[in-house]
C-alpha positions in Angstrom: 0.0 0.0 0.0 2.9 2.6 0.5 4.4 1.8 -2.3 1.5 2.0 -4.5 1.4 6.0 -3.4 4.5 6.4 -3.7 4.3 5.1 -6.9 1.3 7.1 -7.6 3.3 10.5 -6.8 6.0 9.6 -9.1 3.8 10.6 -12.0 1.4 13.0 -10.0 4.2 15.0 -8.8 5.8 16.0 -12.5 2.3 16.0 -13.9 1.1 18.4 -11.6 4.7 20.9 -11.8 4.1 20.5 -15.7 0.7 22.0 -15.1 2.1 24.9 -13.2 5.2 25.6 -15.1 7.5 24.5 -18.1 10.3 25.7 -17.1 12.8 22.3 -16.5 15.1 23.4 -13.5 11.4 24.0 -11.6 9.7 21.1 -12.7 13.6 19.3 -11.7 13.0 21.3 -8.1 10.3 18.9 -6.9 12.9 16.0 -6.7 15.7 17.7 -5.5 12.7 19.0 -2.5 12.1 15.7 -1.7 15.4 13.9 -1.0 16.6 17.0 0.5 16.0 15.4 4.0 18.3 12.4 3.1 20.9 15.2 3.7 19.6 17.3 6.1 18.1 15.1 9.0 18.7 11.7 8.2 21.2 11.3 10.9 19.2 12.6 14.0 16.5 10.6 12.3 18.7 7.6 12.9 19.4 8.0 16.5 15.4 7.9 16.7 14.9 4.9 14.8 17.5 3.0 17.1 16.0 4.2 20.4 12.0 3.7 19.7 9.8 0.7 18.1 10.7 0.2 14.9 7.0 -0.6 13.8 5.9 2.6 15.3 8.2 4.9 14.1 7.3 4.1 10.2 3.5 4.0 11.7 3.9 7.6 12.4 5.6 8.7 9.2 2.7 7.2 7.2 -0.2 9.1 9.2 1.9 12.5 9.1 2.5 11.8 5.3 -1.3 10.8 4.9 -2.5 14.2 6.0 0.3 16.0 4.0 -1.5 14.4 0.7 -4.8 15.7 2.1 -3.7 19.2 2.3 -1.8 19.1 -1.2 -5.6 17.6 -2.5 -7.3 20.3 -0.9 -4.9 22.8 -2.3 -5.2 22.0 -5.9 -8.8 21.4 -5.9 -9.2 24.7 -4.5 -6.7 27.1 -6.7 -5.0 24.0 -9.0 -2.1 24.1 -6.7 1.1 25.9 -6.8 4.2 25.2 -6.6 5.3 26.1 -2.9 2.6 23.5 -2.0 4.1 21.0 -4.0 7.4 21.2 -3.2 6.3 21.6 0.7 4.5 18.0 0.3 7.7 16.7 -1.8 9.7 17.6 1.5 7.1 16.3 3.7 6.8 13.0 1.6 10.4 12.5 1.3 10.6 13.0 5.3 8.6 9.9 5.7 10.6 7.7 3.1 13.7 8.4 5.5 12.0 7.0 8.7 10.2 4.0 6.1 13.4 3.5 4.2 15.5 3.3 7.4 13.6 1.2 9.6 11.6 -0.9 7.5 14.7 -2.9 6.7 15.6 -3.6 10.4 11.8 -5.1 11.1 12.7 -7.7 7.5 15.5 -9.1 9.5 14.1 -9.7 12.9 11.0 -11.9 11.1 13.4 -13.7 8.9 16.6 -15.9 9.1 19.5 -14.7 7.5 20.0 -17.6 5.0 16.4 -16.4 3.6 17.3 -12.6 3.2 18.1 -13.1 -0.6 15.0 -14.8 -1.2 12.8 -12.5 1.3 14.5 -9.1 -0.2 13.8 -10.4 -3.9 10.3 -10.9 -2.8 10.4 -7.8 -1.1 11.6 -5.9 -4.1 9.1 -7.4 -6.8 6.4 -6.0 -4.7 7.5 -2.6 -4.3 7.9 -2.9 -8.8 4.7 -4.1 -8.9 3.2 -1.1 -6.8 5.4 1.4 -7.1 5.9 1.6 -10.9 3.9 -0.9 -12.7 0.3 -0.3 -10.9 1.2 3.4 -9.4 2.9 5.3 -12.5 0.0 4.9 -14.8 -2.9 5.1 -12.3 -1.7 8.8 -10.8 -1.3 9.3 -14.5 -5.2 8.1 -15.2 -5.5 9.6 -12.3 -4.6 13.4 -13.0 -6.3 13.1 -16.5 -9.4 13.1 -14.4 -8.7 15.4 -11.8 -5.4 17.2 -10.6 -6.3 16.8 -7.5 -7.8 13.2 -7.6 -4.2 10.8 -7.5 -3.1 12.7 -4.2 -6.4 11.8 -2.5 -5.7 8.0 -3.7 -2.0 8.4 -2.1 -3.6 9.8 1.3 -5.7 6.8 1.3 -3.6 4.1 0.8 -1.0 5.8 3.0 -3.6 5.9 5.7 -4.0 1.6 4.6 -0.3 1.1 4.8 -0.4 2.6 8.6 -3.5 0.5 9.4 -1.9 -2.9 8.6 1.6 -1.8 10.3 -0.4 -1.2 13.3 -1.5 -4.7 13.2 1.8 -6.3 12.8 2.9 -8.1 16.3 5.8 -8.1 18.3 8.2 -5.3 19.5 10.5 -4.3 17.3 12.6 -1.7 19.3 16.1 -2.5 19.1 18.2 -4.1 22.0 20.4 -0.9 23.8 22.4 -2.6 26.7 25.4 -2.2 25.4 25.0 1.3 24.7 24.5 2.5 28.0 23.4 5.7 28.7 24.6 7.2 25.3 23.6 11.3 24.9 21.7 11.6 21.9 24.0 14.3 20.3 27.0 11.9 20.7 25.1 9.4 19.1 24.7 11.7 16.0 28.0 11.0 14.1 27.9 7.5 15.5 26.2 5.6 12.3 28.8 8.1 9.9 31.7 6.7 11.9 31.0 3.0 10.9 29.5 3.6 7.6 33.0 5.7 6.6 34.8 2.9 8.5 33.8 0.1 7.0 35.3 -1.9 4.1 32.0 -2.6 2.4 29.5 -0.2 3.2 31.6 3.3 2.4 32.7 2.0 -1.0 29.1 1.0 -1.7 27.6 4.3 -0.3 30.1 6.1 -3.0 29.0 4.2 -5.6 25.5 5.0 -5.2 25.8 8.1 -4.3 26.9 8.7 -7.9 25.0 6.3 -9.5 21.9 8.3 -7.7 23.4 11.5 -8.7 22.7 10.3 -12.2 19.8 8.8 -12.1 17.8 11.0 -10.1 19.2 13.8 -13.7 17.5 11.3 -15.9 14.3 11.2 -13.4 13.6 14.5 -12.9 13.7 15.5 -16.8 11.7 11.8 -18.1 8.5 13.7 -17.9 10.6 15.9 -20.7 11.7 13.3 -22.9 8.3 11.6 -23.2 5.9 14.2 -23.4 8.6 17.2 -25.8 11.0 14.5 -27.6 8.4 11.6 -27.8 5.2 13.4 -28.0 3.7 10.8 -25.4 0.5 11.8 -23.2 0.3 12.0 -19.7 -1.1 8.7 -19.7 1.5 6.7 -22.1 4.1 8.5 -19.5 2.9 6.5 -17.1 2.3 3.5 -19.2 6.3 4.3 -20.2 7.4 4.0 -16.5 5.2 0.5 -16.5 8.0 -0.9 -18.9 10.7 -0.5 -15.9 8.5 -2.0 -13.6 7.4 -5.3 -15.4 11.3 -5.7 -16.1 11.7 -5.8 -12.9 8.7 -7.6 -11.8 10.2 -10.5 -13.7 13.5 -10.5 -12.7 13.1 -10.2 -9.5 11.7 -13.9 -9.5 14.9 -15.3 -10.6 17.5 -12.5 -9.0 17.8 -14.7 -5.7 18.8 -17.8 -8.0 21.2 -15.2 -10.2 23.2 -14.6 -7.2 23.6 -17.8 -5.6 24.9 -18.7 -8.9 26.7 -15.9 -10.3 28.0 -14.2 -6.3 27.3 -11.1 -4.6 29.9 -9.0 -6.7 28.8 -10.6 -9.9 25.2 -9.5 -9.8 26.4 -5.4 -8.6 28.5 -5.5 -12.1 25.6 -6.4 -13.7 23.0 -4.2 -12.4 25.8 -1.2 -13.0 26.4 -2.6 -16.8 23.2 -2.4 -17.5 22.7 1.1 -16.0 24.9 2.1 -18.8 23.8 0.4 -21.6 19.7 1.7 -20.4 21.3 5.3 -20.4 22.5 5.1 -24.0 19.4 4.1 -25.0 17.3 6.7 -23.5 19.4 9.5 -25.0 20.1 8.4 -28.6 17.0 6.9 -29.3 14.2 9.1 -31.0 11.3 5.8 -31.2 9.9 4.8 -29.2 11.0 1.4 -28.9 14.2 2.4 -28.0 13.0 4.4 -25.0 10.9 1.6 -23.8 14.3 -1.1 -24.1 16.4 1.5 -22.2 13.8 1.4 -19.5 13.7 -2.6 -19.4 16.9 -2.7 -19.0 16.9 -0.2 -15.9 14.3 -2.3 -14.3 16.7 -5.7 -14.7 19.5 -3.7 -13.2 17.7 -2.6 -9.9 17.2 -5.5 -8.6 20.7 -6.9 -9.5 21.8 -4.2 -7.1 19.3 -3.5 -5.0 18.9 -7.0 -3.5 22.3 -7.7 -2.8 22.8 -4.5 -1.3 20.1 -4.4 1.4 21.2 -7.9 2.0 25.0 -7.5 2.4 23.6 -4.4 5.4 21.4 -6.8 6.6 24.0 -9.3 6.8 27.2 -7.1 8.1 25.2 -5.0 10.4 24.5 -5.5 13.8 21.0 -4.6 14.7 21.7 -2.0 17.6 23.2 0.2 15.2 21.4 -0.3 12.5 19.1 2.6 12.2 21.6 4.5 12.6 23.7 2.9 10.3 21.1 2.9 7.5 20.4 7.0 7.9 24.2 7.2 7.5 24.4 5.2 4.4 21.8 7.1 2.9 22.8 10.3 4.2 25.9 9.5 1.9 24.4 7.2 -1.0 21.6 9.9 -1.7 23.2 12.4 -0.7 24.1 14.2 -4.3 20.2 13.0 -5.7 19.2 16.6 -4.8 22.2 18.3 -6.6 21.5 15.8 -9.5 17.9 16.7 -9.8 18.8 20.1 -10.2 21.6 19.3 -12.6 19.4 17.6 -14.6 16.6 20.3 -15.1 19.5 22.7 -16.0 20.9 20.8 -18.6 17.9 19.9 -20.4 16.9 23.7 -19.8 19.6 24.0 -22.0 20.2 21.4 -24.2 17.4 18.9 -24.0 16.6 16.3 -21.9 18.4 13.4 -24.0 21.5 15.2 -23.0 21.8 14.1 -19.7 21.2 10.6 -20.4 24.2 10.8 -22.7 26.2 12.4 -19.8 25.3 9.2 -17.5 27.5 6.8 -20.1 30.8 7.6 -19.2 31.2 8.5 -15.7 29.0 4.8 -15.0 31.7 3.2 -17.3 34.2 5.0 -14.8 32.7 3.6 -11.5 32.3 0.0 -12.8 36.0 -0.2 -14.3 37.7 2.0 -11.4 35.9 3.7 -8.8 33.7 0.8 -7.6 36.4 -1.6 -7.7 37.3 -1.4 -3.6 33.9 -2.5 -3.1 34.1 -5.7 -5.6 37.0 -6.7 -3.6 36.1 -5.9 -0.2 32.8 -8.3 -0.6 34.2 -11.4 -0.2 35.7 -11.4 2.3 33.3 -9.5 4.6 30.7 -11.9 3.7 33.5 -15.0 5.1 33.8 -13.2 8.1 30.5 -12.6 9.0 29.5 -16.2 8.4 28.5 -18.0 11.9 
């Protein structure tokens, strides 16, 4: 059910700026809004999730999120919205995702035994596909077409769902502190940074995202741009366009689990990186539309190539007193430069077209798989050997 509004907002969100303004670098603004928390907070946000329940942390963040929507819906059905209320609820809504994103992956791991995190996390990430880019893209699309202010009263509700069933869930998920002490919370803010930056897997891996992120989040905010200007699409084959990532991934997320286990760990992050590069030559030479829609297949096949090994390598390396904390850090620093790419992006296809930054992508990817994300390939191994029981 979150993901479904979240997936709902990824069209909603653009759709609506597009209504307001054409200018790119403002349209580009509503991303960069909502992962500016990533940077800004995450780390107090961390301590939070390590001292309190889990389960009703991320209950929290989907009520306050829930009545964000409302206000956004009341707002655009009243004046058709502006943009200091969407960027407000981007902010809001990207809040939220750091408590979700942080914690949500600690409760996985005390319901499931670590052998099972591959298989659970490939589970886990065909879902969110499923919801939060196959069924959520083109439905806030359909959505919009009806009404502007329609999808965001659909997001409130199934955020208000998602907070219902986590209420539900049993047990206590607040994380053991004895060996902490009595810890101050300000000393406990640089404590997830420290580990994150000191360890041999997890600060390689944050780098690596954090430019892979960079990039990515340049081709996201400016899509809405190539589909609608370069392709001529309408607001609903937009969303129909994102579906083509989605059902890419969908699919191979049912045989990712088995990819690894035959292929390693290391094996599956080249791939998912290879074909980040490949996707983003695609989307910024081709001018069909077929060649759009293969560039986005291949970005949904390389998601979970690197997505489920790396929520299970923190799973696995990461000891679960620390762990909010830890996550918050390694976000802090692996989404860190998604604001600064946002706003990249916008400028650049302000100036020379949105196919342009796809075609920027290419080499600096090529870079990190040949060279900069080689300390990471080697440092898996053995990490994974010494954590082993």
């Amino acid at each position: 059910m979150s993901n479904i509004g979240d997936g709902i907002t990824l069209t909603a969100f653009p759709l609506l700026a597009v209504s307001l303004t054409d200018d790119a670098r403002l349209i580009a603004m509503v991303l960069v809004v909502r992962f500016i928390p990533f940077v800004a907070i995450g780390l107090p946000l961390g301590v939070v999730i390590d001292r309190m329940d889990r389960r009703k942390v991320g209950l929290a963040a989907q009520v306050i999120r829930a009545v964000v929507l409302m206000l956004l819906a009341a707002n655009v059905a009243a004046d058709g919205g502006t943009l200091a209320a969407l960027y407000a609820a981007a902010f809001i809504v990207g809040l939220s995702e750091v408590v979700i994103d942080s914690s949500a992956p600690a409760m996985i791991r005390q319901v499931v035994e670590t052998e099972q995190l591959e298989l659970a996390n490939a589970r886990l990430t065909s879902t969110e596909q499923v919801t939060n880019l196959f069924i959520g893209p083109p439905l806030g699309a359909a959505l919009f077409t009806v009404a502007s202010w329609l999808p965001f009263v659909v997001v409130m509700s199934a955020f208000v769902l998602a907070a219902l069933l986590l209420a539900v869930v049993p047990g206590s998920f607040r994380p053991d502190r004895s060996a902490d002490g009595d810890v101050s919370f300000r000393s406990e803010l640089g404590t997830g940074l420290r580990y994150v930056w000191g360890h041999p897997v997890l600060r390689p891996m944050a780098l690596t995202v954090a430019v892979f992120a960079c990039l990515g989040e340049a081709g996201n905010a400016v899509l809405v741009l190539l589909a609608t200007e370069r392709l001529g699409l309408s607001e609903v084959s937009y969303g129909l366009l994102i579906t083509a990532d989605a059902a890419a991934a969908i699919v191979w997320s049912l045989f990712v689990a088995g990819y690894i286990r035959r292929v390693g760990h290391v094996r599956s992050l080249q791939t998912g990186m290879l074909l980040f590069i490949v996707a983003a030559v695609l989307l910024g030479t081709s001018t069909a539309l077929v060649g759009v829609v293969l560039g986005m297949v291949l970005t949904g096949i390389a998601d979970p190539s690197w997505n489920v090994v790396s929520r299970t390598l923190r799973q696995r390396l990461v000891p679960d007193e620390i762990f909010g904390r830890m996550m918050t850090a390694y976000l802090t620093i692996a989404w860190s430069m998604q604001p600064i790419g946002a706003f990249l992006g916008g400028v650049l296809a302000e100036a020379t077209g949105p196919e342009w930054v796809y075609l920027a992508q290419a080499p600096i990817m090529l870079f990190m798989l040949f060279v900069g994300a080689r300390p990471l390939f080697r440092a898996v191994p053995a990490a994974l050997a010494d954590a082993e029981p």
